[in-house]
C-alpha positions, 0 to 999 in steps of 0.5 A: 262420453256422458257426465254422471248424475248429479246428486244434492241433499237437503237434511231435515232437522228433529221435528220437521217432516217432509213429503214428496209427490212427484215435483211437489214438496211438502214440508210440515214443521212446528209453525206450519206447513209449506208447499211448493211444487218445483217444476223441471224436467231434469230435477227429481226429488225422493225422500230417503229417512230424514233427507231429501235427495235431488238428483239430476241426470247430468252433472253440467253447470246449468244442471247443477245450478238449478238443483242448487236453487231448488236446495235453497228452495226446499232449505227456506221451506224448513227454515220457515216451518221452524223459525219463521221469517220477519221483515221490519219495516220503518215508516218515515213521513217528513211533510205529511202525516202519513196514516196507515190502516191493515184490513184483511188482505190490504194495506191502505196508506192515508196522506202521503204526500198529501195525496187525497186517495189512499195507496194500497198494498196487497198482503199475500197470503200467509204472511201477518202484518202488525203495525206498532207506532212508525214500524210496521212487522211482516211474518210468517212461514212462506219466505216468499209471501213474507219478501213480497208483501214487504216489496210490495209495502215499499213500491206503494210508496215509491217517490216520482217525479221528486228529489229523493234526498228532499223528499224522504218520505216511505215506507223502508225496509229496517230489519230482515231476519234480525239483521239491521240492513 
């Protein structure tokens, strides 16, 4: 006995436009725009007025779990080209004054820990990155470019090879979405 299809909606808000061609979603708002193409050979995506339906041709759990995590997918989509992402990030140097320099698609980190040879952070496309004093502000429309060159700031930075509770010294994740962590 076959299960039946699985059925999932995504509902796009006033002002938010979406397209679909095949596994690839489009989704245009007051910020921007974000493209994402979901591959897999179970899901199909169709657009029906101001909703995005995903259908899967069975209802099983390794089905539906996977129609869901493309939901969440396509709902950080809309939630980006309305509201945008912003991740705040604490600069904390105890022993060494540490320095930090934004050039395009790089961060550079002078002196920590008195190193002579600067760290480097790459900055993915479509995020910004502003620096005000010690709290340096990642935003942007793509949740994924924002998170990552977030992490990617704070494993530049990683300590080795020393006592984390002596030596402190980083760049930290403070605030996400508004939220203090």
């Amino acid at each position: 006995m076959k299960r039946p299809e699985f059925v999932n909606e995504v509902i796009l808000p006033q002002g938010v436009e979406a397209q679909v061609d095949g596994k690839t979603v489009k989704v245009k708002g007051p910020k921007g725009e974000v493209t994402k193409t979901l591959l897999s050979k179970t899901v199909a995506f169709e657009k029906v007025d101001n909703k995005i339906l995903l259908k899967s041709e069975d209802s099983a759990k390794n089905f539906k779990r996977i129609v869901n995590t493309f939901r969440s997918h396509i709902n950080g989509m809309v939630e980006g080209v309305t509201k945008g992402f912003v991740y705040k990030l604490k600069v904390c140097s105890g022993h060494f004054p540490m320095t930090i320099k934004i050039e395009k698609d790089k961060i550079l980190i002078n002196n920590f820990l008195g190193e002579k040879i600067p760290r480097v952070s790459k900055i993915l496309e479509g995020a910004k990155v502003t620096q005000n004093g010690d709290v340096i502000i990642v935003e942007g429309i793509d949740l994924a470019n924002v998170s990552q060159t977030a992490a990617n700031l704070e494993i530049a930075v990683r300590i080795r090879n020393r006592d984390r509770r002596r030596f402190q010294d980083g760049i930290y994740l403070t605030e996400k979405a508004g939220v203090p962590i």
